[in-house]
C-alpha angles and dihedrals in degrees: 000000000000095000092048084047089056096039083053089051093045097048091044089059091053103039129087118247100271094047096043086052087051095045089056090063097054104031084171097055088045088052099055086043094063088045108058077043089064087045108048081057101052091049083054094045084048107043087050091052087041080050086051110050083044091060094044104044126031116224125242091263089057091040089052094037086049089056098038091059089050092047081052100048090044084058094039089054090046099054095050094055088053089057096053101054092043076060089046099043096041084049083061103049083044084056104045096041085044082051096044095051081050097063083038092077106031091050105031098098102049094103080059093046095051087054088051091043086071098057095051084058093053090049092049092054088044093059104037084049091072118090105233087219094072089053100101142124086257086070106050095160095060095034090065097031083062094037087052083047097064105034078064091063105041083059092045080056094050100054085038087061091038091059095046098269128129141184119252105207096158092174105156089012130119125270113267121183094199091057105027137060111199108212080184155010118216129157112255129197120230088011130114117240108250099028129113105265094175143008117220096171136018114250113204131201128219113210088319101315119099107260088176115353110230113263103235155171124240132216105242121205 
């Protein structure tokens, strides 16, 4: 009796006149008035500092969603860069093999050239071993035999060009390791050190690189 007393007390201060009047009648109806008063306050004072609390701090669900994304992005950055280096990797080999079927078939036949190379030898001596004086028209037999001679080799040139393959007669140049081969050294008059003085051999290129470097004499100081 003594709280609704009290709770009767509290709602008549803070009532106006006509519902004060009306709240004297029923004590009991103002009581649980106040009360649900007191506790709508205290659930709005509860759900702000539940608000609160909620703002400030993140809950377990948000922490392991949270980790779980970063966890996500790190694999998804290392499989990219995974990714990236199989391209990378796989260009390469592209490039290398495709490298590879290129001097294929620049360079395949150089064990063939090499063969031919010997018979283009054999047509050069055979020309320069006939005395130009015996080529006359008194001789019909060896004119055409040596006509017939050079015209071989000029053919044997041309294919050789055609295929990438070139003559090396270095005679005044200067000495080049890469493309000469010096079978001697000698003093020589009039001639500069270092330079090709003689040929003793001819050297041939294949498509820029040495096939058979070019025997030579060299120019001593």
């Amino acid at each position: 009796m003594a709280a609704v007393a009290q709770c009767v007390l509290g709602a008549l201060r803070s009532r106006p006149p006509l519902l004060s009047l009306a709240l004297r009648s029923s004590p009991r109806l103002l009581c649980v008035a106040t009360q649900q008063k007191n506790t709508g306050q205290s659930l709005e004072e509860d759900h702000g500092q539940s608000q609160t609390e909620q703002k400030g701090e993140p809950s377990a669900a948000e922490k392991t969603f949270t980790e779980e994304k970063a966890k996500l992005e790190e694999q998804l950055k290392d499989v990219t860069d995974k990714y990236k280096r199989a391209l990378a990797d796989a260009e390469n080999v592209r490039q290398r093999s495709q490298k590879l079927v290129e001097e294929a078939k620049l360079y395949g036949i150089q064990s063939f050239c090499k063969d031919l190379l010997e018979v283009a030898d054999i047509l050069e001596k055979a020309t320069e071993s006939v005395p130009k004086e015996e080529i006359k028209d008194e001789n019909p037999h060896l004119k055409s035999l040596y006509e017939g001679l050079v015209m071989t080799e000029v053919q044997i040139q041309k294919v050789f060009k055609k295929h990438g393959l070139l003559r090396l007669n270095p005679v005044g140049a200067k000495f080049d390791p890469y493309e000469h081969e010096a079978l001697f050294h000698a003093p020589m008059e009039g001639k500069e050190p270092g330079t090709v003085a003689l040929v003793s051999k001819i050297g041939y290129k294949l498509h820029g690189r040495t096939l058979r470097p070019a025997l030579v004499g060299v120019v001593k100081d």
